[in-house]
C-alpha positions as protocol buffer text, in pm:
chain_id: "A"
residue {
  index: 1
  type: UNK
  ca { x: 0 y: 0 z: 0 }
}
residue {
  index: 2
  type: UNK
  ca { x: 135 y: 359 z: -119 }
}
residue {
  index: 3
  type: UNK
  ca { x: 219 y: 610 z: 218 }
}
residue {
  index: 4
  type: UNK
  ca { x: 1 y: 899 z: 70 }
}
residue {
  index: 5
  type: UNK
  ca { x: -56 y: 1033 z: 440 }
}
residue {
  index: 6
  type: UNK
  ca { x: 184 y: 1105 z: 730 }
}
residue {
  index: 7
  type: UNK
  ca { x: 78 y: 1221 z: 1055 }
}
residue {
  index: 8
  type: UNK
  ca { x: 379 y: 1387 z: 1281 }
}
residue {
  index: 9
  type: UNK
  ca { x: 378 y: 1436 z: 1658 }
}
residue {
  index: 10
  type: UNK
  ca { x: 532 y: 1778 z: 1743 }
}
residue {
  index: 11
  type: UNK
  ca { x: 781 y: 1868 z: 1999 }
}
residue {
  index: 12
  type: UNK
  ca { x: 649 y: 2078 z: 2242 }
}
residue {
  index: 13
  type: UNK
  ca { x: 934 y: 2138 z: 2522 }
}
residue {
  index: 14
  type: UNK
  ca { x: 1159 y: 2308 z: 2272 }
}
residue {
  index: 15
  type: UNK
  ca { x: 1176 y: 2591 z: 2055 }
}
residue {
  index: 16
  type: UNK
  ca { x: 1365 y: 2454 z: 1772 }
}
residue {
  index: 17
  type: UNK
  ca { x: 1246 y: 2220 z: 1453 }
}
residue {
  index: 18
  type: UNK
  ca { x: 1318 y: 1903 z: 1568 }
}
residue {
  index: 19
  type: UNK
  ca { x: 1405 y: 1617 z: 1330 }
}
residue {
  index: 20
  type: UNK
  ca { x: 1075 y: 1462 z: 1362 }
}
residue {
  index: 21
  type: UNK
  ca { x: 964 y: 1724 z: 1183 }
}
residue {
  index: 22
  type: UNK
  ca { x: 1215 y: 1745 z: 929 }
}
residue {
  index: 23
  type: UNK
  ca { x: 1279 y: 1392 z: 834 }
}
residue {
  index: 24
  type: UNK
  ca { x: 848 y: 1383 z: 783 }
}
residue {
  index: 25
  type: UNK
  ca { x: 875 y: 1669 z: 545 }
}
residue {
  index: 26
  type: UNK
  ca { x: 1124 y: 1478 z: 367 }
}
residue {
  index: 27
  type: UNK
  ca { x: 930 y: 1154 z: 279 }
}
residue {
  index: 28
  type: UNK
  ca { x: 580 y: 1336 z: 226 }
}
residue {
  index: 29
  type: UNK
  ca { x: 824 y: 1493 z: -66 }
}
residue {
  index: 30
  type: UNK
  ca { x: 974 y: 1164 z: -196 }
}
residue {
  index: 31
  type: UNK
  ca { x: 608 y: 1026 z: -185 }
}
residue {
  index: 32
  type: UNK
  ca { x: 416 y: 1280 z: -295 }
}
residue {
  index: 33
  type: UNK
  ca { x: 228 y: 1281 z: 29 }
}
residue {
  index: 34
  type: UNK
  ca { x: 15 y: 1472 z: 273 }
}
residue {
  index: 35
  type: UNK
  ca { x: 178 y: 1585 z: 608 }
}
residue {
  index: 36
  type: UNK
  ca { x: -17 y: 1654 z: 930 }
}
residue {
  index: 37
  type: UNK
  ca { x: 148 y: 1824 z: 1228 }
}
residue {
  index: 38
  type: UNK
  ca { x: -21 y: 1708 z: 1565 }
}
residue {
  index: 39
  type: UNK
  ca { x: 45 y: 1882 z: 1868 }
}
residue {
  index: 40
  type: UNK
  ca { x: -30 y: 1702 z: 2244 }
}
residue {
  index: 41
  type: UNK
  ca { x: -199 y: 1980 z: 2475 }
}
residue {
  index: 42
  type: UNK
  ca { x: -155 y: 1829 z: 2768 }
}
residue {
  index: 43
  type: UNK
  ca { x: -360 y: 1872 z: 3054 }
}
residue {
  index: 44
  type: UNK
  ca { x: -249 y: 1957 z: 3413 }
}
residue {
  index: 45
  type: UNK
  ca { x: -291 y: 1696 z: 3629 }
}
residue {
  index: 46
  type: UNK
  ca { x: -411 y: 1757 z: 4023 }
}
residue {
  index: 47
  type: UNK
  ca { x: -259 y: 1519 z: 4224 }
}
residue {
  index: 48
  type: UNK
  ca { x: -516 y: 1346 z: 4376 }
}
residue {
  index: 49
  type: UNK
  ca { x: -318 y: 1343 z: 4738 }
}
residue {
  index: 50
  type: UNK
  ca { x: -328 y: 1673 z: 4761 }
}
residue {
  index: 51
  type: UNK
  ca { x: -387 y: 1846 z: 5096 }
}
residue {
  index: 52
  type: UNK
  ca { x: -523 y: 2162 z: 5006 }
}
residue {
  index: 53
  type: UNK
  ca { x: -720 y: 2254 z: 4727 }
}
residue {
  index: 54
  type: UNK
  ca { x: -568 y: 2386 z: 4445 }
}
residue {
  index: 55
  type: UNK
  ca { x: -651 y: 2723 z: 4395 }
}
residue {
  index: 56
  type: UNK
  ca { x: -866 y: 2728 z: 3984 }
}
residue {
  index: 57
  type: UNK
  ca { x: -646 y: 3012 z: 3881 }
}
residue {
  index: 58
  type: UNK
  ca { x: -330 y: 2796 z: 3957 }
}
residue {
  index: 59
  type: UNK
  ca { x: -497 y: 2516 z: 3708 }
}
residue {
  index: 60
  type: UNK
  ca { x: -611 y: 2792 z: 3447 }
}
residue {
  index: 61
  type: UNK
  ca { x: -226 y: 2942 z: 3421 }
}
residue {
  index: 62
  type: UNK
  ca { x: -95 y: 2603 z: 3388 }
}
residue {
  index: 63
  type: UNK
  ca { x: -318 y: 2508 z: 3088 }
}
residue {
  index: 64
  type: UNK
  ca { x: -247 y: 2805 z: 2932 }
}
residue {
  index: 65
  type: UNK
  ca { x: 101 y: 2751 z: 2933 }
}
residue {
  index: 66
  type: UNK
  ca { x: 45 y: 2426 z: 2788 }
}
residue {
  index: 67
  type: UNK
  ca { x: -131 y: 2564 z: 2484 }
}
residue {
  index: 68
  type: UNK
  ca { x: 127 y: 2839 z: 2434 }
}
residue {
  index: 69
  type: UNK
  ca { x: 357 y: 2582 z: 2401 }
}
residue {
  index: 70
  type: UNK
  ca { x: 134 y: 2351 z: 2226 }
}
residue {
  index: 71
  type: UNK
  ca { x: 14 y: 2661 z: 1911 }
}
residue {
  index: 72
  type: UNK
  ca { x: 409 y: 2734 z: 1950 }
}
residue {
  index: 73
  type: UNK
  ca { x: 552 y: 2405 z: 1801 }
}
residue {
  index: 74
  type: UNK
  ca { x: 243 y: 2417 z: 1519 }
}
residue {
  index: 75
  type: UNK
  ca { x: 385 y: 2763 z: 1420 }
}
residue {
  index: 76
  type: UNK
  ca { x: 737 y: 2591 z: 1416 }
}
residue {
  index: 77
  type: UNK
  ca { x: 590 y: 2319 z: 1201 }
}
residue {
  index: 78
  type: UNK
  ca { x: 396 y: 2546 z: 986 }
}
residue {
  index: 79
  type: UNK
  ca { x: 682 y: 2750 z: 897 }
}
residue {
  index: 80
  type: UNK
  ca { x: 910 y: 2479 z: 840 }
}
residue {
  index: 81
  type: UNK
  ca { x: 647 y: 2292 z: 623 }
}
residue {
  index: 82
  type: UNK
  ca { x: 603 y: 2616 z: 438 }
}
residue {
  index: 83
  type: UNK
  ca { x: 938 y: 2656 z: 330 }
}
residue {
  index: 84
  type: UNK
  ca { x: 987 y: 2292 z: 241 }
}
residue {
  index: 85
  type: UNK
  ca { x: 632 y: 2334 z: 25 }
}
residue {
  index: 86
  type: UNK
  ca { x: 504 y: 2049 z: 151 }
}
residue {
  index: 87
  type: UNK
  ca { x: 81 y: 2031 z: 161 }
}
residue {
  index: 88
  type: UNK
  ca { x: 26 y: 1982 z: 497 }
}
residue {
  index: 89
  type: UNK
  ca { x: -225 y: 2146 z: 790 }
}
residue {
  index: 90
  type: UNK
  ca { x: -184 y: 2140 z: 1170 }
}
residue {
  index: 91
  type: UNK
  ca { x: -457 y: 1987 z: 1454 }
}
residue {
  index: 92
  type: UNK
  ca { x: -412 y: 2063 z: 1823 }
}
residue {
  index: 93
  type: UNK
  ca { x: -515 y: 1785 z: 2048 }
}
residue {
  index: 94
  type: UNK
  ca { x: -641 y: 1777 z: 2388 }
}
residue {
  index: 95
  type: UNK
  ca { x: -424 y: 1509 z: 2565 }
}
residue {
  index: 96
  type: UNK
  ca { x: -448 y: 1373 z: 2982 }
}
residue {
  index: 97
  type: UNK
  ca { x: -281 y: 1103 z: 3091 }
}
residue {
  index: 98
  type: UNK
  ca { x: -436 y: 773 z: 3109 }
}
residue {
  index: 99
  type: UNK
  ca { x: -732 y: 941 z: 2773 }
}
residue {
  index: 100
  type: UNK
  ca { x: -531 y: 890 z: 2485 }
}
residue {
  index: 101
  type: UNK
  ca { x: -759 y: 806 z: 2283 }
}
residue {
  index: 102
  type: UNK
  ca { x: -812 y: 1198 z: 2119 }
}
residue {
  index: 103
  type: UNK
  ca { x: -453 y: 1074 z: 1966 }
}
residue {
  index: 104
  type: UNK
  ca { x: -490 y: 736 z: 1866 }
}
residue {
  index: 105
  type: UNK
  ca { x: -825 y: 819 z: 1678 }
}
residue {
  index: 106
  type: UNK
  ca { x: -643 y: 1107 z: 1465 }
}
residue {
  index: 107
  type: UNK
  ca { x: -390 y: 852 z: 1369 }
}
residue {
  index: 108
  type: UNK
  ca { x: -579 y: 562 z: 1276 }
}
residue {
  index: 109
  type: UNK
  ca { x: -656 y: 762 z: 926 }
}
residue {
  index: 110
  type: UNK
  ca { x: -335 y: 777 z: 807 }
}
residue {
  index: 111
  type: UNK
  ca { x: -53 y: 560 z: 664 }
}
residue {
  index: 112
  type: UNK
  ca { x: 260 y: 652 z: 914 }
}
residue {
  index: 113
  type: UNK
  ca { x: 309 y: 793 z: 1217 }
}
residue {
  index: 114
  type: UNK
  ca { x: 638 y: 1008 z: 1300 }
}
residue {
  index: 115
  type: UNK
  ca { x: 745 y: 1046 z: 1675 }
}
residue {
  index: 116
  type: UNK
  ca { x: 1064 y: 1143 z: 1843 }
}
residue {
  index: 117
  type: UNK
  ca { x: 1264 y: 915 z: 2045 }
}
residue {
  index: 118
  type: UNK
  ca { x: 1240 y: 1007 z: 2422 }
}
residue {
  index: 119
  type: UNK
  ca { x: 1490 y: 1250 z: 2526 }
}
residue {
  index: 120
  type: UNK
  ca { x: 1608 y: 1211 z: 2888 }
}
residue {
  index: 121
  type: UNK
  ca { x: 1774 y: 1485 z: 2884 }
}
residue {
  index: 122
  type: UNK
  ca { x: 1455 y: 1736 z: 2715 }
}
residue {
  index: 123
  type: UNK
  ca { x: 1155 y: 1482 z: 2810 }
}
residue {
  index: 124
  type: UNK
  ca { x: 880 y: 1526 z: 2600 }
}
residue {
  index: 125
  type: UNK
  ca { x: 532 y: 1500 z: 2841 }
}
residue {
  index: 126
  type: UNK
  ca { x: 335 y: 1157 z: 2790 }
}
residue {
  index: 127
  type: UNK
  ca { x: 627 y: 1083 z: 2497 }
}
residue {
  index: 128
  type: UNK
  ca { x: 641 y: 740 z: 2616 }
}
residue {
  index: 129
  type: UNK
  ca { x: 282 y: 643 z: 2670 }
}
residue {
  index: 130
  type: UNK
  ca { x: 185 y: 830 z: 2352 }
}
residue {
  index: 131
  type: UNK
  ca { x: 475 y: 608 z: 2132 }
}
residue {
  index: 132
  type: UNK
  ca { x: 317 y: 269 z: 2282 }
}
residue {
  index: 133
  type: UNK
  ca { x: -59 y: 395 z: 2252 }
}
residue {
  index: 134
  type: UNK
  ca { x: 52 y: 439 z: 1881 }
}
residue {
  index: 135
  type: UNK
  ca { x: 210 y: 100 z: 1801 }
}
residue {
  index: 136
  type: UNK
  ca { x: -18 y: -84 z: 1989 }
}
residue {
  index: 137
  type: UNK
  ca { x: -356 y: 98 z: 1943 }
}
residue {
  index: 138
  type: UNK
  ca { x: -366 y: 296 z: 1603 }
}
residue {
  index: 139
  type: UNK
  ca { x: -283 y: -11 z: 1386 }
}
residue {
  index: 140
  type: UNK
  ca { x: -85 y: 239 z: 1217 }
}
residue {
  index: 141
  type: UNK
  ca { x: 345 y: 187 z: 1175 }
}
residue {
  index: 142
  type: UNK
  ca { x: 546 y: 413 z: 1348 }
}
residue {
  index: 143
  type: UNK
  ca { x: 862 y: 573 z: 1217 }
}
residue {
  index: 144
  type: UNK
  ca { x: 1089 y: 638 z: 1553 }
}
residue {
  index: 145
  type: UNK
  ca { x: 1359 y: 927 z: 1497 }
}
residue {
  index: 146
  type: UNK
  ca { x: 1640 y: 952 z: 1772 }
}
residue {
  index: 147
  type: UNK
  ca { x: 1673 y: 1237 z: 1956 }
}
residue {
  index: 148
  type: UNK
  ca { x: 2037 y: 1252 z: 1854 }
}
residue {
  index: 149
  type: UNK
  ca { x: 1917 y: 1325 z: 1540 }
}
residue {
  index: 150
  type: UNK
  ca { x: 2029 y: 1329 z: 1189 }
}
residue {
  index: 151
  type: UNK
  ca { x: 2147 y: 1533 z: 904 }
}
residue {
  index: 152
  type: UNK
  ca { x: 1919 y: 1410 z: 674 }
}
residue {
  index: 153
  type: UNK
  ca { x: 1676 y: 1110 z: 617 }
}
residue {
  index: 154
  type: UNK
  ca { x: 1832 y: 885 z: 393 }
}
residue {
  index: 155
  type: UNK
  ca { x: 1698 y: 466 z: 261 }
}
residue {
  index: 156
  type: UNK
  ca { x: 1954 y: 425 z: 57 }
}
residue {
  index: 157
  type: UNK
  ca { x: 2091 y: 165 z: 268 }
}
residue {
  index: 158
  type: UNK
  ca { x: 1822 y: -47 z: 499 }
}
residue {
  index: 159
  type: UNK
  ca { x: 1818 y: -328 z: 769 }
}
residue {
  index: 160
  type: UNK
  ca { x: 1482 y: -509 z: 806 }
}
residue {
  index: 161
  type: UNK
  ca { x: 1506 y: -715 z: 1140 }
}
residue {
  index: 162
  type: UNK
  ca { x: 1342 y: -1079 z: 1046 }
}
residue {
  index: 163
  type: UNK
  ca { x: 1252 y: -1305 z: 1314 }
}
residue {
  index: 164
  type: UNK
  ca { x: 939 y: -1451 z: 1109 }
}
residue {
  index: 165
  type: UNK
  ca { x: 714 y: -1307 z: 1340 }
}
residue {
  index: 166
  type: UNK
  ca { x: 361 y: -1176 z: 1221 }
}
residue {
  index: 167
  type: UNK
  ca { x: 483 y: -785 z: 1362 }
}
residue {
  index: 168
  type: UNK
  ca { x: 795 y: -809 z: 1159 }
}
residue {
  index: 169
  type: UNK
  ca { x: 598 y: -879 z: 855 }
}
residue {
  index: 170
  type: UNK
  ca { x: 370 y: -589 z: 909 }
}
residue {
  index: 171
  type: UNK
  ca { x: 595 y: -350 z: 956 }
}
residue {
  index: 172
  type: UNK
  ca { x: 769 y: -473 z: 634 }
}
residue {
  index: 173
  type: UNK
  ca { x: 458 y: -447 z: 439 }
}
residue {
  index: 174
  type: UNK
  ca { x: 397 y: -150 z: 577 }
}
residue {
  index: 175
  type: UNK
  ca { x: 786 y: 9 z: 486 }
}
residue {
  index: 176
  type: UNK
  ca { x: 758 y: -141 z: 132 }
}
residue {
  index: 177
  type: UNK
  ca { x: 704 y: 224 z: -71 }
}
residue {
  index: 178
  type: UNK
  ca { x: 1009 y: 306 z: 122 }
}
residue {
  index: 179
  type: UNK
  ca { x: 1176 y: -37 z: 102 }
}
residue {
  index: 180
  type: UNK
  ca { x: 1126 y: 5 z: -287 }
}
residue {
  index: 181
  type: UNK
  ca { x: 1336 y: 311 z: -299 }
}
residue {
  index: 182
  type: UNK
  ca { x: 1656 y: 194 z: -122 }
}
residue {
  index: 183
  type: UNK
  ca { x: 1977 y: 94 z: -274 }
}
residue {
  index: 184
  type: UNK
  ca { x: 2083 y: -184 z: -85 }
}
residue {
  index: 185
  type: UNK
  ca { x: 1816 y: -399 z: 184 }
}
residue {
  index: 186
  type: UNK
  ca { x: 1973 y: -595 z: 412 }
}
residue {
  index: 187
  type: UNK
  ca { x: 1773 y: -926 z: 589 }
}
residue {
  index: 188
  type: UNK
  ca { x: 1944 y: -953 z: 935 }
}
residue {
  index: 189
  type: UNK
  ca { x: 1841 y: -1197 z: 1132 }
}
residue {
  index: 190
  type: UNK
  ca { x: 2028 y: -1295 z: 1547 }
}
residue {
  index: 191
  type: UNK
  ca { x: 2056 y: -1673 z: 1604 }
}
residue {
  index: 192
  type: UNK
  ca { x: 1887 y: -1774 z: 1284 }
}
residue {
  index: 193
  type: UNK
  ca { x: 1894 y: -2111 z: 1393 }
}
residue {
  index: 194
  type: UNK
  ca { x: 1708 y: -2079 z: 1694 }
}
residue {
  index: 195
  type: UNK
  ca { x: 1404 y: -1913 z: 1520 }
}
residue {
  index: 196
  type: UNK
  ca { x: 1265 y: -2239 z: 1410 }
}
residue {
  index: 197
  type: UNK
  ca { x: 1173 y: -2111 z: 1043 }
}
residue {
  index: 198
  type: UNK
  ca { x: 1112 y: -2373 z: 744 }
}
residue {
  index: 199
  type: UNK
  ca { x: 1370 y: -2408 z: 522 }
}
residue {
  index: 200
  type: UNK
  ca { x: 1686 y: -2142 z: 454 }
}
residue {
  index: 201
  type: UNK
  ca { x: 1585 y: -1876 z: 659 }
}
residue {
  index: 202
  type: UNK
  ca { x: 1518 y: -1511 z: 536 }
}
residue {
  index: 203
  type: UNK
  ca { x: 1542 y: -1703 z: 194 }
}
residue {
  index: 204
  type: UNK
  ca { x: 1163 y: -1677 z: 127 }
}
residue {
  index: 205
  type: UNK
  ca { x: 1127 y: -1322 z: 260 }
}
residue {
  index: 206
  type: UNK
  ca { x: 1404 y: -1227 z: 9 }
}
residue {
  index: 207
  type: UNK
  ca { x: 1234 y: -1377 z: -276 }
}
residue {
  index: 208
  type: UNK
  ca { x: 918 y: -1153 z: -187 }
}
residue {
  index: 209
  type: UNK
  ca { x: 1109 y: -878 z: -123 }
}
residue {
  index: 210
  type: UNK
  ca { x: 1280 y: -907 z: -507 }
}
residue {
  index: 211
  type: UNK
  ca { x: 963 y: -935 z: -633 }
}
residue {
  index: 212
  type: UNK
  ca { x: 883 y: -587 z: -512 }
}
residue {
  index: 213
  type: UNK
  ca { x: 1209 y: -509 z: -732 }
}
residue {
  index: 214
  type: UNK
  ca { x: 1361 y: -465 z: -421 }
}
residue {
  index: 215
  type: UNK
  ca { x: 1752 y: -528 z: -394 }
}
residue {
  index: 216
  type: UNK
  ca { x: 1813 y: -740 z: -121 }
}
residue {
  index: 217
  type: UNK
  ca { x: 2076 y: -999 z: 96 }
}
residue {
  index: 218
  type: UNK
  ca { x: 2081 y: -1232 z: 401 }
}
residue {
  index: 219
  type: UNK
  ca { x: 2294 y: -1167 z: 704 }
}
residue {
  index: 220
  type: UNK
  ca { x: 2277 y: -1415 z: 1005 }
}
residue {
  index: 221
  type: UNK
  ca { x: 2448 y: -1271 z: 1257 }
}
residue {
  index: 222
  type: UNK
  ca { x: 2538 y: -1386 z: 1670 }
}
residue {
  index: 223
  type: UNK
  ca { x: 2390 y: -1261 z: 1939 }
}
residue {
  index: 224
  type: UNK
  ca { x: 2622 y: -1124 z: 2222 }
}
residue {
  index: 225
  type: UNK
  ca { x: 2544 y: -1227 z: 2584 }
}
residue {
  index: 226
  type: UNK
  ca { x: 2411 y: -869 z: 2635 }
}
residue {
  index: 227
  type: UNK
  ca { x: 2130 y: -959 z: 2405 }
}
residue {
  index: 228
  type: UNK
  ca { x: 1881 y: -881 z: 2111 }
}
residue {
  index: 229
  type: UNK
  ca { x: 1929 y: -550 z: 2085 }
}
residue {
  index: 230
  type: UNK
  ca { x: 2268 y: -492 z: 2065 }
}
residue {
  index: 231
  type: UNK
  ca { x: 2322 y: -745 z: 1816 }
}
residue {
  index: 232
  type: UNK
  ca { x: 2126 y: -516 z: 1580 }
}
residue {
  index: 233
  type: UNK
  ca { x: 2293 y: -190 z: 1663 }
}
residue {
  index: 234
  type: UNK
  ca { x: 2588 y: -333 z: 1628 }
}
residue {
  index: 235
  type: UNK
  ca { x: 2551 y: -426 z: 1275 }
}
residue {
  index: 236
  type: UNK
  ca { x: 2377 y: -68 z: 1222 }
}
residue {
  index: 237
  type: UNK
  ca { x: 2666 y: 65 z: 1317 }
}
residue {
  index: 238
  type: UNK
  ca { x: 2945 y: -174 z: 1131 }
}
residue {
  index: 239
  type: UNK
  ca { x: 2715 y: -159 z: 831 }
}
residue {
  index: 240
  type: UNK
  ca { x: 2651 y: 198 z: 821 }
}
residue {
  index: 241
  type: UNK
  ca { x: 2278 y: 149 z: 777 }
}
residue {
  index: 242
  type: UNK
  ca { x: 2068 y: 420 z: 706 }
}
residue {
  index: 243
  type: UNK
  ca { x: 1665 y: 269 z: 810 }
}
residue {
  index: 244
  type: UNK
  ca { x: 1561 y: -15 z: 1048 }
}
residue {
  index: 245
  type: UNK
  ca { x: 1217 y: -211 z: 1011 }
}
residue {
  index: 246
  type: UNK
  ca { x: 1146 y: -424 z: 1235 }
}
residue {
  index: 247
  type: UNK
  ca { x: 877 y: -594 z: 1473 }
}
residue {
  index: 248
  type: UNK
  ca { x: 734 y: -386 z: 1790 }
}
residue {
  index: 249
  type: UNK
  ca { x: 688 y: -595 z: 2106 }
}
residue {
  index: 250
  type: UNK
  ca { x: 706 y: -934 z: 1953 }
}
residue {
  index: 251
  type: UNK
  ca { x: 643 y: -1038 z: 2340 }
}
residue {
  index: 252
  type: UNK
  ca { x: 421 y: -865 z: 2593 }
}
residue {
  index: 253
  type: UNK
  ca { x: 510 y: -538 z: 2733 }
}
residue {
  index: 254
  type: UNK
  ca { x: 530 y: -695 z: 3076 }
}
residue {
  index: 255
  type: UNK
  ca { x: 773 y: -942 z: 2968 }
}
residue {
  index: 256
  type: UNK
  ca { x: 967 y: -691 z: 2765 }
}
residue {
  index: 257
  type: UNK
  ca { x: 972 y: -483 z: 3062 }
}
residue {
  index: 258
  type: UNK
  ca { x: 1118 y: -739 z: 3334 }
}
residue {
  index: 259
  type: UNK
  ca { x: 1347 y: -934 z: 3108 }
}
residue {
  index: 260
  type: UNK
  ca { x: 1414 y: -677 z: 2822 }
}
residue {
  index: 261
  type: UNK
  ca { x: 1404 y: -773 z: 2485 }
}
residue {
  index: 262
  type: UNK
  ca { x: 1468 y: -582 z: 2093 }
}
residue {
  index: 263
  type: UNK
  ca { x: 1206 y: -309 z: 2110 }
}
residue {
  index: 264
  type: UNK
  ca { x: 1273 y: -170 z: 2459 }
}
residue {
  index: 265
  type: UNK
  ca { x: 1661 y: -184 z: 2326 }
}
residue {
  index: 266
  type: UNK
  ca { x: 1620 y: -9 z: 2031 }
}
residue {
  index: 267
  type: UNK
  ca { x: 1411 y: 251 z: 2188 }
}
residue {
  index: 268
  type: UNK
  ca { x: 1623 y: 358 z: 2409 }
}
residue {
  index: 269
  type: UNK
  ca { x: 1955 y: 304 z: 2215 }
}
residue {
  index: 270
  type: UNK
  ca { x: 1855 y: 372 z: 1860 }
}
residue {
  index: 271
  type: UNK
  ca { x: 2145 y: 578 z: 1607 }
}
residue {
  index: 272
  type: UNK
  ca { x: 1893 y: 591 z: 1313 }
}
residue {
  index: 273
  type: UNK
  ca { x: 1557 y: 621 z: 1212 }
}
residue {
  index: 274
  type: UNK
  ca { x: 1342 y: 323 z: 1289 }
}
residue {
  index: 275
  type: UNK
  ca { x: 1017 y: 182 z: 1121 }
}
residue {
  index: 276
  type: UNK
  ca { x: 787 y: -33 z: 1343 }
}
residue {
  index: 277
  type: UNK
  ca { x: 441 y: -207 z: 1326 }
}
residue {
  index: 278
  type: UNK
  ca { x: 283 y: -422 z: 1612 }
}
């Protein structure tokens, strides 16, 4: 299926154009798609062990600041989108935590998501929550760009992470437009063996992925004792790759959570852009 619409979640707790922004302008270009800039309002929270009352005015000043900031980043996005003549428009969202579902409806219409990486250093308000609510309840992919972020989006050169599991082959049916315009595709896949996939795996999956005229190899690479994770950003890095795809919680959150696993690792770790489906 063509990516014809984009739908990007703006920065709010800076006053620069972040490379969310940026690297969605970019592809709505290559694909000759629409681009819409979302920005969280996020409502203050009372504490609900709270002593006193808090006084309305104190609740009134903080939502206010909360939509300057929020009609701030759409100007930023506006601006930028203007200049890169992009068609695009802008919705502001109420957001509280715990009622997410003002987002998740807005982005069920569209054919990617873009979202920053969590920045512990600048933390974006509900970024976390709002990145899972989107893989796991838009039915939408994701693309994830790190907060480091980059010069310039690039697929020229692209991992897809294959573990033969049914969110690995979403997300790669959903990244095919993009798949279809990169140089060099490379299926990597960590303890091949131990996958329990018929036949040569990643053989089949690179026949489909030809057929798509797309240019593809097979790596089967080890896994280090640290894990999953940094098997793959390992060979990012050694490989100078330029786009993951991959799988997004393969295994429960819960699970992911106590004993780690790839998407929790890549989350937090992540060089490059990454495309994920659930």
């Amino acid at each position: 299926m063509a990516i014809k619409d984009i739908v990007c979640l703006l920065d709010i707790e800076t006053d620069l154009t972040t490379a969310p922004v940026q690297i969605a302008a970019e592809l709505a270009i290559k694909l000759n798609a629409h681009l819409t800039g979302i920005s969280p309002l996020i409502e203050p929270i009372v504490p609900a062990l709270m002593v006193q009352p808090v006084p309305d005015q104190f609740i009134s000043d903080a939502r206010n600041r909360a939509e300057e900031k929020a009609q701030s980043s759409l100007q930023r996005f506006a601006d930028y989108a203007d200049r890169s003549a992009v068609t695009y428009e802008t919705r502001l969202l109420d957001v509280t935590p715990g009622g997410l579902d003002t987002f998740v409806n807005h982005t069920r219409m569209c054919d990617l998501i873009v979202v920053g990486q969590d920045n512990p250093d600048r933390p974006e308000p509900l970024r976390t929550d709002l990145i899972e609510a989107a893989l796991f309840d838009s039915g939408r992919p994701i693309l994830v760009v790190p907060y480091v972020g980059i010069e310039a989006f690039s697929c020229k050169k692209v991992m897809v992470a294959w573990d033969g599991s049914k969110t690995s082959a979403r997300a790669i049916h959903a990244a095919m437009p993009i798949l279809e315009l990169a140089d060099e595709v490379q299926v990597v896949m960590v303890e091949a063996q131990k996958l329990h996939l018929p036949g040569d795996p990643g053989a089949d999956l690179a026949v489909y992925l030809s057929r798509h005229g797309v240019k593809v190899s097979v790596e089967k690479i080890p896994a280090p004792a640290s894990g999953v994770s940094d098997a793959l950003l390992n060979h990012i890095h050694d490989n100078q790759i330029d786009l993951v795809v991959m799988g997004g919680y393969g295994h429960s959150r819960v699970r992911e959570f106590i004993l780690g696993g790839a998407t929790r690792g890549m989350l937090t770790a992540m060089t490059v852009p990454c495309i994920m489906a659930h």
